[in-house]
C-alpha positions as a Markdown table, in Angstrom:
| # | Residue | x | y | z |
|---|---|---|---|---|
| 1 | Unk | -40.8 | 86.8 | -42.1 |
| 2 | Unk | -40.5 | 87.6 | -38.1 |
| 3 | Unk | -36.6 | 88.2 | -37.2 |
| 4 | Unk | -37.7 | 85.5 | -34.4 |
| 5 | Unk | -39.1 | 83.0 | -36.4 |
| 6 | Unk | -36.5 | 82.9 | -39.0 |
| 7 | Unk | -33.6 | 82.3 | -36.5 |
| 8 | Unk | -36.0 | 79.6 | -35.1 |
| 9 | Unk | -35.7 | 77.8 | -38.3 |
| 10 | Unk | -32.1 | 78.4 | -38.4 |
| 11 | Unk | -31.5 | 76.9 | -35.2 |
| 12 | Unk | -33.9 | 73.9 | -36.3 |
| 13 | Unk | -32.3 | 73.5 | -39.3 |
| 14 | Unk | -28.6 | 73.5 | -37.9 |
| 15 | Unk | -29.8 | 70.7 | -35.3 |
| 16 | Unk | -31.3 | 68.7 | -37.7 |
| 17 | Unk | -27.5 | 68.6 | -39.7 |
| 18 | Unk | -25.7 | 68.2 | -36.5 |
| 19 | Unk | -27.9 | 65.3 | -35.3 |
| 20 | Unk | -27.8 | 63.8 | -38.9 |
| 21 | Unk | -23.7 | 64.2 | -38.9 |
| 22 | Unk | -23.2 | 62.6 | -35.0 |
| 23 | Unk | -25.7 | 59.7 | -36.2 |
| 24 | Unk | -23.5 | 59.3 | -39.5 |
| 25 | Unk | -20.1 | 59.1 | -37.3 |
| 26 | Unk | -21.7 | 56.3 | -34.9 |
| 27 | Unk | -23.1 | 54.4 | -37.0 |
| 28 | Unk | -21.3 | 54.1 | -40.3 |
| 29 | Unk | -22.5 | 54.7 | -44.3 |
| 30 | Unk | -26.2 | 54.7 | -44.6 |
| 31 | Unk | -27.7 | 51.0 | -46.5 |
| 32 | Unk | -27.4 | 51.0 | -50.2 |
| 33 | Unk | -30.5 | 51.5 | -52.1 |
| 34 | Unk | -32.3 | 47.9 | -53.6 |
| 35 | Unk | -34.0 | 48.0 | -57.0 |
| 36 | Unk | -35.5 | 44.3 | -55.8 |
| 37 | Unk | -38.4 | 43.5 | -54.2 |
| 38 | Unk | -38.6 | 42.6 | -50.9 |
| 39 | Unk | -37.9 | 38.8 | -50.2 |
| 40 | Unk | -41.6 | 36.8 | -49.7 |
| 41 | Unk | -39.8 | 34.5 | -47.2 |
| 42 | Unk | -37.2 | 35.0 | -44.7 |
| 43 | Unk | -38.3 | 38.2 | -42.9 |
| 44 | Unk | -39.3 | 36.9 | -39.2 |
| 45 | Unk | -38.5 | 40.1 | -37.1 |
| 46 | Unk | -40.0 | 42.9 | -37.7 |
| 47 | Unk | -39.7 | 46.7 | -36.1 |
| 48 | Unk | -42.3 | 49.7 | -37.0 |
| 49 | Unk | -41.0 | 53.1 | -35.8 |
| 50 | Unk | -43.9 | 55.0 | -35.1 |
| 51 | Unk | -43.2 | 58.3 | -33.2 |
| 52 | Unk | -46.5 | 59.7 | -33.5 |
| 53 | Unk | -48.0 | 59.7 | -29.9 |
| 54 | Unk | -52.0 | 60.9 | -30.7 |
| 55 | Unk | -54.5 | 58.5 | -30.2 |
| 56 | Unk | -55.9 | 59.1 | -34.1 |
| 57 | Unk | -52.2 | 58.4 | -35.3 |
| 58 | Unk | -51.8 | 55.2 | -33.4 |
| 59 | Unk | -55.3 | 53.9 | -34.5 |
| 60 | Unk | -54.0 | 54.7 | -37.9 |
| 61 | Unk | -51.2 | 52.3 | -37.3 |
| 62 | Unk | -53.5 | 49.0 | -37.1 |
| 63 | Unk | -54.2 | 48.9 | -41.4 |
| 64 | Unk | -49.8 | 48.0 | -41.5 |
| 65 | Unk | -50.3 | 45.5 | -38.8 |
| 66 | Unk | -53.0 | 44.2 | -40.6 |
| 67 | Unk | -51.1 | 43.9 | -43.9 |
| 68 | Unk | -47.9 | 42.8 | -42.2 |
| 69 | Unk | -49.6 | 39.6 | -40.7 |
| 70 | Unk | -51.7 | 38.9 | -44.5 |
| 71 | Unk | -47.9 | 39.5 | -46.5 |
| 72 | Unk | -45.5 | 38.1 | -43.4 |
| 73 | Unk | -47.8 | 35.8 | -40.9 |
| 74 | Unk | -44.9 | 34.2 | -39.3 |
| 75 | Unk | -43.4 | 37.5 | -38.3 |
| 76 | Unk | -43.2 | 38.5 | -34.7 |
| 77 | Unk | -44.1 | 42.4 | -34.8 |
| 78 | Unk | -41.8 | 44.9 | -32.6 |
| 79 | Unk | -43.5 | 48.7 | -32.5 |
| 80 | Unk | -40.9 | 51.2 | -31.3 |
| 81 | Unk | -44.0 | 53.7 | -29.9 |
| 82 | Unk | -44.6 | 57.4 | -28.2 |
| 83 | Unk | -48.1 | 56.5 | -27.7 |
| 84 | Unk | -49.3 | 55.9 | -23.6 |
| 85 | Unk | -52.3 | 54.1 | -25.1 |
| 86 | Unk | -50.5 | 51.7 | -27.4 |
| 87 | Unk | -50.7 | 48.9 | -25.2 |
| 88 | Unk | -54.3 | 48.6 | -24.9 |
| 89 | Unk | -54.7 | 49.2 | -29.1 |
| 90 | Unk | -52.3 | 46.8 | -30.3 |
| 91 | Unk | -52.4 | 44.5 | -27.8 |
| 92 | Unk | -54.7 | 41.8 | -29.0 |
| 93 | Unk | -52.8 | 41.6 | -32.4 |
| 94 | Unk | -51.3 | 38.2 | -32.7 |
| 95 | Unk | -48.2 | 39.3 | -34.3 |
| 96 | Unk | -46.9 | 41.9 | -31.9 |
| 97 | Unk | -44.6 | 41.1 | -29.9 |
| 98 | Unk | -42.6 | 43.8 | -28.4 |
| 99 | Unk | -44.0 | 47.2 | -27.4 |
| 100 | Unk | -41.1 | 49.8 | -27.0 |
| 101 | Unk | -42.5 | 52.7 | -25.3 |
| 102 | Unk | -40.7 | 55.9 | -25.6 |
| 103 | Unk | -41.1 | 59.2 | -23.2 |
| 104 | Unk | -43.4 | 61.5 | -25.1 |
| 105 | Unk | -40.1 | 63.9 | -24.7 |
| 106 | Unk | -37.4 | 62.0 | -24.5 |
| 107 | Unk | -35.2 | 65.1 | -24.1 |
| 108 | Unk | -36.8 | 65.0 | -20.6 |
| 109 | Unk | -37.0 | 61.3 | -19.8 |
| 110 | Unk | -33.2 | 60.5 | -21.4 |
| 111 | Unk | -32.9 | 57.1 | -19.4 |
| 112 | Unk | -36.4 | 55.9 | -20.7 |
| 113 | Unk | -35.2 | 56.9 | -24.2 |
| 114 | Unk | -32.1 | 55.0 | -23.8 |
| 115 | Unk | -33.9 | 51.8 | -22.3 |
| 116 | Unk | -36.2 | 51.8 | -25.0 |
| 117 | Unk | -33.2 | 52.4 | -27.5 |
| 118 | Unk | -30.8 | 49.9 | -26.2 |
| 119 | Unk | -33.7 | 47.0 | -26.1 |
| 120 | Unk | -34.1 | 47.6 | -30.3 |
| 121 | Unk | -30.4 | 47.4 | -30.4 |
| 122 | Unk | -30.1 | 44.5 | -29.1 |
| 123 | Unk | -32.1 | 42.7 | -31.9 |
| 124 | Unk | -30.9 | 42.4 | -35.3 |
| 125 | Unk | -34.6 | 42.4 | -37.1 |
| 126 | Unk | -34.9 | 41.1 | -40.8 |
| 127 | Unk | -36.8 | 44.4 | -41.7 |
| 128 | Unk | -37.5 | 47.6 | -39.8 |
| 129 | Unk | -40.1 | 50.4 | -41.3 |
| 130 | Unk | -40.7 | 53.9 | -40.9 |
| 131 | Unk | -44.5 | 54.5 | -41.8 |
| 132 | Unk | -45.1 | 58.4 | -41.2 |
| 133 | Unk | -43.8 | 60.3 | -44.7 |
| 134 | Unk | -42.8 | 63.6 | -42.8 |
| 135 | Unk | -41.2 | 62.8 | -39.2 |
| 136 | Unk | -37.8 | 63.5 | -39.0 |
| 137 | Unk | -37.7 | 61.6 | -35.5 |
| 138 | Unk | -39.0 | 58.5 | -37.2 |
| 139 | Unk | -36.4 | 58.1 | -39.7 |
| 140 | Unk | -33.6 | 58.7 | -37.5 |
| 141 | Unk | -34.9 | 55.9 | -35.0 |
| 142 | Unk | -35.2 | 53.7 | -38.3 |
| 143 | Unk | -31.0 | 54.9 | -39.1 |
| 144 | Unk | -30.5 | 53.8 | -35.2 |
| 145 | Unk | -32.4 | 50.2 | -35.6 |
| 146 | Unk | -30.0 | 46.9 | -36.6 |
| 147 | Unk | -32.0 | 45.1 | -40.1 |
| 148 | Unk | -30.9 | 43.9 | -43.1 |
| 149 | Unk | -33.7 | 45.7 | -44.9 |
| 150 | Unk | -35.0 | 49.2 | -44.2 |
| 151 | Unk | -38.7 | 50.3 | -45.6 |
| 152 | Unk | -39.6 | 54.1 | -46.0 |
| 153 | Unk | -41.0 | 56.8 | -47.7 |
| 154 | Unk | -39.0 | 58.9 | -50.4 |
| 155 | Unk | -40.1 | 62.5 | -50.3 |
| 156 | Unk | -38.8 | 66.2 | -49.5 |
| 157 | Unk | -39.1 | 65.5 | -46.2 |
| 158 | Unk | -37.5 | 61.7 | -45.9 |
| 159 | Unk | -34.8 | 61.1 | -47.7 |
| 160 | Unk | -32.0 | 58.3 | -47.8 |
| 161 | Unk | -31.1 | 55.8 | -45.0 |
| 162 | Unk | -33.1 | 52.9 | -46.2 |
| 163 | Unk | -32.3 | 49.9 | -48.6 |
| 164 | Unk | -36.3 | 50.1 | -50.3 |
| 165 | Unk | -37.9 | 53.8 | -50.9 |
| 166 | Unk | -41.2 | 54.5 | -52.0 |
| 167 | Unk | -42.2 | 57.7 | -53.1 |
| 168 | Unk | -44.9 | 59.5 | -51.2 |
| 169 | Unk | -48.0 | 58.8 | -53.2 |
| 170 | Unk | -49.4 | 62.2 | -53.7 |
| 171 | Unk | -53.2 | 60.5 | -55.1 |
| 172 | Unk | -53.2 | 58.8 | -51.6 |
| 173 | Unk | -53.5 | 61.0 | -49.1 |
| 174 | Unk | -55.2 | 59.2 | -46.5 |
| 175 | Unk | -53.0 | 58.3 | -43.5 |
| 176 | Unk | -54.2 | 54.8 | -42.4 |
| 177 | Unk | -53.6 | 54.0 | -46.4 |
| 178 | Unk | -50.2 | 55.1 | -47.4 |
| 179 | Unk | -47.8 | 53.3 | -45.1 |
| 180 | Unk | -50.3 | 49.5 | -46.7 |
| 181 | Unk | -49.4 | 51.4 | -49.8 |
| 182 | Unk | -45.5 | 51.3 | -49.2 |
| 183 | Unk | -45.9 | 48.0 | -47.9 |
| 184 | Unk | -47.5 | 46.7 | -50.6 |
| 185 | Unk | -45.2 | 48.7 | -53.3 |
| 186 | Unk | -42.1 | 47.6 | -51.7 |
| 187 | Unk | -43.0 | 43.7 | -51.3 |
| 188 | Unk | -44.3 | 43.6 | -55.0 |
| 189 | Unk | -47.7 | 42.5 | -53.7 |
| 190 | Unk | -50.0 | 45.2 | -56.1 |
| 191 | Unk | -52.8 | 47.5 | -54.5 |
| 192 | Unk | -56.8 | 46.3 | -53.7 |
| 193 | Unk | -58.9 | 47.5 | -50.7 |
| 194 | Unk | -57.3 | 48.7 | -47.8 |
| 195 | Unk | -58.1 | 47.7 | -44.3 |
| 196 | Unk | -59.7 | 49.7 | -41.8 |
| 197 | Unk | -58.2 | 50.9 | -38.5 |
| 198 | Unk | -59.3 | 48.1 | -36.0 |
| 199 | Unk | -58.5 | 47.9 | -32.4 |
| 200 | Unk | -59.4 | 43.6 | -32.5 |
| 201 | Unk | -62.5 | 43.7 | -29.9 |
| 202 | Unk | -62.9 | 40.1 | -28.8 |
| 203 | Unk | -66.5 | 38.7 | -28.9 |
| 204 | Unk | -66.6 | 39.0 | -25.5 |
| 205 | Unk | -66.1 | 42.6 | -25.1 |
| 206 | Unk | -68.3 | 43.4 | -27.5 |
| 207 | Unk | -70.8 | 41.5 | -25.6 |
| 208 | Unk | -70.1 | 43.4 | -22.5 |
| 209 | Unk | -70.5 | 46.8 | -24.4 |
| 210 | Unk | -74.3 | 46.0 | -26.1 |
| 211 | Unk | -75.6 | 44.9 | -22.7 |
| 212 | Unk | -73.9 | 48.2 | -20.5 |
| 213 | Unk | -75.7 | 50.0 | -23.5 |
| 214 | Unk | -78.8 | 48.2 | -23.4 |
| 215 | Unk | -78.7 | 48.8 | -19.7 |
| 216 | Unk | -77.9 | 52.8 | -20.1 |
| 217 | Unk | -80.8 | 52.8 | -22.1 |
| 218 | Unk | -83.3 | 51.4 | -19.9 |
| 219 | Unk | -82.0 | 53.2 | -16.8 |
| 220 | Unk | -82.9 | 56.3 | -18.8 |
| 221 | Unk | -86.8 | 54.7 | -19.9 |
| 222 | Unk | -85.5 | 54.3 | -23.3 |
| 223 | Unk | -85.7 | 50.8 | -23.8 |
| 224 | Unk | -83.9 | 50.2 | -27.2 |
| 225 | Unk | -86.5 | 49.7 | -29.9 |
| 226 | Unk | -85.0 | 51.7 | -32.3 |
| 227 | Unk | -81.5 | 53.1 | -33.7 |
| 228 | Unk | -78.9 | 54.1 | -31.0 |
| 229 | Unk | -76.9 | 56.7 | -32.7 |
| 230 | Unk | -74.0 | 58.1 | -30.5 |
| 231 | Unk | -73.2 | 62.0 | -30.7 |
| 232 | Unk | -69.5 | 63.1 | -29.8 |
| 233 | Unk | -69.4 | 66.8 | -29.6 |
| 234 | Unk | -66.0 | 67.3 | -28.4 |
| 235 | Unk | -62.8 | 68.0 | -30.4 |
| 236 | Unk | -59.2 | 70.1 | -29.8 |
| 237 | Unk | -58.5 | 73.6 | -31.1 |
| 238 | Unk | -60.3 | 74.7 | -34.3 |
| 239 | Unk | -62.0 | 71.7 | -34.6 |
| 240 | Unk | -64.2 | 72.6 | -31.5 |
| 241 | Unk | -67.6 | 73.8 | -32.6 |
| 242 | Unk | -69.5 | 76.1 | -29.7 |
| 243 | Unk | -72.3 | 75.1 | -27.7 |
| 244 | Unk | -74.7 | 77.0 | -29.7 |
| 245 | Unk | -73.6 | 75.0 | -32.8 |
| 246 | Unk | -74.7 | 71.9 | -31.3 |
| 247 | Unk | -78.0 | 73.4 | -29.7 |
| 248 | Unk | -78.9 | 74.2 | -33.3 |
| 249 | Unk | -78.0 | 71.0 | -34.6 |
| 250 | Unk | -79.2 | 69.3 | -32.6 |
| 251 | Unk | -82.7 | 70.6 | -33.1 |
| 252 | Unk | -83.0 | 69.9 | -36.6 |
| 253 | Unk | -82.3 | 65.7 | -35.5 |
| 254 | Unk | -84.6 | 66.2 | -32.7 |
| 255 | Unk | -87.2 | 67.4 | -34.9 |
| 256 | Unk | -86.5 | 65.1 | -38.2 |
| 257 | Unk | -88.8 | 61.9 | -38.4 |
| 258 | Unk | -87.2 | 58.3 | -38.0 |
| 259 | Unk | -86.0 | 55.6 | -35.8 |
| 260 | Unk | -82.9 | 57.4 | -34.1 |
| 261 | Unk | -82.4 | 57.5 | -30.4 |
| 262 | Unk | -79.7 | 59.9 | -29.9 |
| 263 | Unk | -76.9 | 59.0 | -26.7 |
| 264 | Unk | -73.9 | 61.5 | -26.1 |
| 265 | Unk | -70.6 | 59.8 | -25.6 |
| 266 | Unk | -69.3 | 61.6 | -23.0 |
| 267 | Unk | -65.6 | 63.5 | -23.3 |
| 268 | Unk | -62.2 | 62.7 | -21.0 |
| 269 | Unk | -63.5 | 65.8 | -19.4 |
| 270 | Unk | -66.1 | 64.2 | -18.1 |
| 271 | Unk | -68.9 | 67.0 | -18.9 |
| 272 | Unk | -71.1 | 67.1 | -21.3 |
| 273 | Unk | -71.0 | 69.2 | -24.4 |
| 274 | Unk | -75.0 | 68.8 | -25.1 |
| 275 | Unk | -76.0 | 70.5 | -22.0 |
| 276 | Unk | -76.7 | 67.1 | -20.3 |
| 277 | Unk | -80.3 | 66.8 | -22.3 |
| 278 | Unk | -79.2 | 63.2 | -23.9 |
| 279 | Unk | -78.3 | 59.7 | -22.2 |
| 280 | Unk | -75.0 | 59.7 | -22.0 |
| 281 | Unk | -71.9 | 57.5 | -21.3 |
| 282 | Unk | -68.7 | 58.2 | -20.3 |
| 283 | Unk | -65.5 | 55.7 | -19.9 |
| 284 | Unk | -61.8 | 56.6 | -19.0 |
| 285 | Unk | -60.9 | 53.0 | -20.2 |
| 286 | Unk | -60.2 | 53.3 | -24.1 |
| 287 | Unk | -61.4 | 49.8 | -24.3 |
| 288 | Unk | -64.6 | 49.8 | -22.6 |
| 289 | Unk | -65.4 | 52.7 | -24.8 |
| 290 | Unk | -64.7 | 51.1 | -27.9 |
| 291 | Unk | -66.6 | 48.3 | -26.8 |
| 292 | Unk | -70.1 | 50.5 | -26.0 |
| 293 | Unk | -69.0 | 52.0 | -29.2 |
| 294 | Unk | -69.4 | 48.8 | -31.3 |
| 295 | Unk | -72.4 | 48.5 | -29.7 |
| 296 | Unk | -73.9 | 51.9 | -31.5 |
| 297 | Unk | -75.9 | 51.7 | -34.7 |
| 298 | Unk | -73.8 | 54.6 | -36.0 |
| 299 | Unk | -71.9 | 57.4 | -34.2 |
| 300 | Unk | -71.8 | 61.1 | -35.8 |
| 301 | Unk | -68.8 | 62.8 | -34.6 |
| 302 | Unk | -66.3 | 65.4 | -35.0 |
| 303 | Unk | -62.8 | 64.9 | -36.5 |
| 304 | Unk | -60.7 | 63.5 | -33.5 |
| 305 | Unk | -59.6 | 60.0 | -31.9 |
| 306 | Unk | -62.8 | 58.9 | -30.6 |
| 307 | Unk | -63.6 | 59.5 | -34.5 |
| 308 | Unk | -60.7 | 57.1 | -35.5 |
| 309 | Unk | -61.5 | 55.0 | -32.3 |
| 310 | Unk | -65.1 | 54.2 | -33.6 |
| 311 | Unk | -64.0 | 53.5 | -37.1 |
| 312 | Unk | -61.3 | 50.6 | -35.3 |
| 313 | Unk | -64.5 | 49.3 | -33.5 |
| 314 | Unk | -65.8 | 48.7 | -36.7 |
| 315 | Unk | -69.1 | 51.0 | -36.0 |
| 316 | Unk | -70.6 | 53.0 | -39.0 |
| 317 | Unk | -68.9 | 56.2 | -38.6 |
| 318 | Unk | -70.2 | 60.2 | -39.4 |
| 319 | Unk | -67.2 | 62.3 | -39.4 |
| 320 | Unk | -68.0 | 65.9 | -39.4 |
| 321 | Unk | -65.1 | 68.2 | -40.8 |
| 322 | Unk | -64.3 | 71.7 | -40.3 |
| 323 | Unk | -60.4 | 72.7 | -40.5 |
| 324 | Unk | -58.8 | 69.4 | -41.2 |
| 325 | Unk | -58.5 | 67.6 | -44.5 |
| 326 | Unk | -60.6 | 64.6 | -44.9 |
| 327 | Unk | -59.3 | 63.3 | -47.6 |
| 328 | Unk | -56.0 | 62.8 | -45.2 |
| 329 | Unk | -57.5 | 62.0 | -42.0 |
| 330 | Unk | -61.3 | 61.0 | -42.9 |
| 331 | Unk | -63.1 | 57.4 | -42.2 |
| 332 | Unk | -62.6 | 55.1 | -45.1 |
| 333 | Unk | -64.5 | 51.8 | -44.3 |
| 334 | Unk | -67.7 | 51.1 | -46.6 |
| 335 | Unk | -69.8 | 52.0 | -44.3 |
| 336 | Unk | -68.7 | 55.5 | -43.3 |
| 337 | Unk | -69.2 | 58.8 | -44.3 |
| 338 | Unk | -67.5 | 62.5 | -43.9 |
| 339 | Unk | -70.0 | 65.5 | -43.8 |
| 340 | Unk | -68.5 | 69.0 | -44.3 |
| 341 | Unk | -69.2 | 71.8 | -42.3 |
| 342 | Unk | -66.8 | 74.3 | -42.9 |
| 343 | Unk | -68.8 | 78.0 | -43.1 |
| 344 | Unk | -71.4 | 76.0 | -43.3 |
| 345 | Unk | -74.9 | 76.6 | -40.9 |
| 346 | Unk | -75.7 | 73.9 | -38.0 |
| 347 | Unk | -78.9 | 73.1 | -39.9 |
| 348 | Unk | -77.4 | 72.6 | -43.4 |
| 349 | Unk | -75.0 | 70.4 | -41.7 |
| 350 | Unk | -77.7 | 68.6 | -39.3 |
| 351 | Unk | -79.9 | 67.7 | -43.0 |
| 352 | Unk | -76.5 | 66.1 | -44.3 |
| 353 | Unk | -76.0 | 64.4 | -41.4 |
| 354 | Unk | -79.7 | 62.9 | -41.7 |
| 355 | Unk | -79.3 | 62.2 | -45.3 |
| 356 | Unk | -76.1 | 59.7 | -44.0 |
| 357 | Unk | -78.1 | 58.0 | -41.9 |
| 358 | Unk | -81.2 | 57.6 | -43.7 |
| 359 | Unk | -80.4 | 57.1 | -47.5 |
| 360 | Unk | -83.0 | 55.9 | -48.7 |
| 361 | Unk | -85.8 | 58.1 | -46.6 |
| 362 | Unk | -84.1 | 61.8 | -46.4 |
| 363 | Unk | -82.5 | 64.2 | -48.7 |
| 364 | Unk | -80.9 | 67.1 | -47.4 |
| 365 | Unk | -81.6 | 70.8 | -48.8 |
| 366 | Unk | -79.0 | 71.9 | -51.5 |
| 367 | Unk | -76.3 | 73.8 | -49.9 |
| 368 | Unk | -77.3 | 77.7 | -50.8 |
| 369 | Unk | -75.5 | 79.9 | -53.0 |
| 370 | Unk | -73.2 | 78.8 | -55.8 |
| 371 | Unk | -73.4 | 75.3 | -54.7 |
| 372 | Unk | -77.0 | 74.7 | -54.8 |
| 373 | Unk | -76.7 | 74.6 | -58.6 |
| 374 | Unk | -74.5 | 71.3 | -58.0 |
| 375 | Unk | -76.6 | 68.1 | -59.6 |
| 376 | Unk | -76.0 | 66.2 | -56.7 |
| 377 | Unk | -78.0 | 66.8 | -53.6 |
| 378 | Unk | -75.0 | 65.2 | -51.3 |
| 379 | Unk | -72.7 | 66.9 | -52.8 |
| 380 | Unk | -71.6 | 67.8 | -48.9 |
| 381 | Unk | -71.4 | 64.4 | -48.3 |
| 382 | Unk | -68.5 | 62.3 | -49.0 |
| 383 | Unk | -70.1 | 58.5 | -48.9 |
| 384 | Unk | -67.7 | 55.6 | -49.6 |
| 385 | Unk | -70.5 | 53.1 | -49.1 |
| 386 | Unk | -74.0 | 53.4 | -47.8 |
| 387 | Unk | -74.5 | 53.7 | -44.1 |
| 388 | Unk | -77.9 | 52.0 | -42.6 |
């Protein structure tokens, strides 16, 4: 190991104690641990600690809303958040009541931090969770927050400071699922399908996003008659496929028979990644995107928020994977699908692609090499449910 890097995690490590020990002396013993269930009645406030300031991880929040309002409706909802877009995700959700936005850094912005930390204080909530099985930042936040009962994960990372633990559920890996998981474990309420992310489009949104589609379409003499299937192409870091991966992809769906009108939705950047050859639409308001969004037949996309975005506008969702896990950060609703393509060739990736979106019609080639002796055909494809 580098000289460098090992005094880096000596210096992280020290901080972490020394944080740990100051928290300890201002705020007393840490809660003692309950073998008991979590009371069905009594809880009314309620605080999530979410540190997590990505627009995939705050999308990935919604499934505990949603299960905090089905197990606790008469709870009023507190999110201690990071995220600059939390307001326009979880702000249609009955239950929430408070957002309290922290600086990304609070290290940088210490009298936001404070603000935002004196306002929890001054509630004593009924229960306060931590949902995110590895933050460090999360958990302390939870040791800061005033409740009579404390929710959180159990695991090398998180340990202590709350009165119910679950352990991290290592057969559950998804992200969106384990925090409904703890909920569920802690209150005593069982396991059963887990809700998707969902941003809570209103009917008339989604209204306004079919007819600016309908009207995108037209202006480009595509009147829609058939499927509108959106293409994302844009992604951070690894995930980024080049230019030339999505010429040759593209290709293959240009050339395959069907129904499918193909629309790029257009990155933050504002250019396109499709070399400007598809209608296209582009929207800086996270809202007004979703709601074109809903308005798609199906979008195929790469592994990123306007992935997670899609999936919480409740549009049949193609997530192609390269670096990342799907199993911990993949679509989930019955409707979706995940498509590998790592080391895999744009074409091969293009047929699996076409084989999620028509079913019953197309079957993709057999991946070659050692896979193509697989029995399955999609054995690329992850499928919880049949798209179409």
């Amino acid at each position: 190991m580098p000289r460098r890097h090992a005094l880096t995690i000596r210096i992280d490590a020290l901080r972490r104690r020394t944080a740990r020990r100051l928290v300890a002396m201002l705020l007393g013993p840490s809660p003692q641990p309950s073998t008991a269930a979590l009371p069905a009645a009594g809880i009314h406030r309620v605080l999530v600690c979410h540190t997590s300031h990505s627009l995939g991880n705050t999308l990935l929040l919604t499934p505990l809303l949603q299960e905090l309002e089905r197990i606790y409706p008469a709870a009023e909802i507190d999110i201690l958040t990071r995220s600059p877009v939390a307001p326009d995700i979880y702000g249609h959700y009955f239950g929430v009541r408070r957002l309290l936005r922290m600086p990304a850094h609070a290290v940088g912005h210490p009298r936001q931090a404070l603000r935002a930390l004196h306002r929890m204080r001054a509630v004593r909530y009924d229960l306060a969770i931590d949902p995110d099985p590895q933050s460090q930042t999360s958990r302390l936040l939870l040791r800061i927050a005033r409740a009579t009962w404390k929710l959180g994960f159990e695991g090398p990372r998180k340990q202590g400071h709350v009165t119910h633990a679950v352990p991290v559920p290592r057969e559950l890996p998804s992200t969106g699922q384990r925090p409904v998981h703890m909920l569920r474990q802690a209150a005593g309420r069982g396991d059963g399908d887990f809700p998707p992310p969902d941003i809570r489009l209103d009917a008339s949104e989604k209204s306004q996003g079919s007819l600016a589609l309908e009207r995108l379409m037209m202006a480009h003499g595509e009147p829609r008659k058939r499927r509108v299937v959106g293409i994302f192409a844009n992604a951070t870091g690894p995930k980024l496929l080049s230019a030339g991966w999505w010429q040759s992809f593209m290709q293959v769906l240009d050339a395959a028979p069907g129904d499918c009108q193909w629309l790029e939705i257009v990155p933050a950047s504002g250019q396109s990644m499709l070399g400007a050859r598809y209608p296209a639409y582009y929207s800086s308001d996270l809202r007004k995107l979703a709601s074109v969004l809903a308005g798609l037949d199906t979008l195929v996309t790469l592994d990123c928020g306007v992935m997670h975005l899609a999936c919480a506008a409740q549009v049949p969702t193609v997530g192609i994977f390269t670096v990342t896990s799907a199993a911990e950060w993949g679509p989930y609703g019955r409707r979706d699908a995940i498509v590998h393509a790592l080391d895999r060739p744009p074409a091969q990736v293009a047929e699996d692609v076409l084989a999620a979106l028509n079913p019953a019609t197309y079957v993709a080639s057999p991946t070659p090499g050692p896979q193509a002796a697989a029995p399955a055909p999609h054995a690329t494809i992850d499928r919880p449910a049949t798209i179409g």
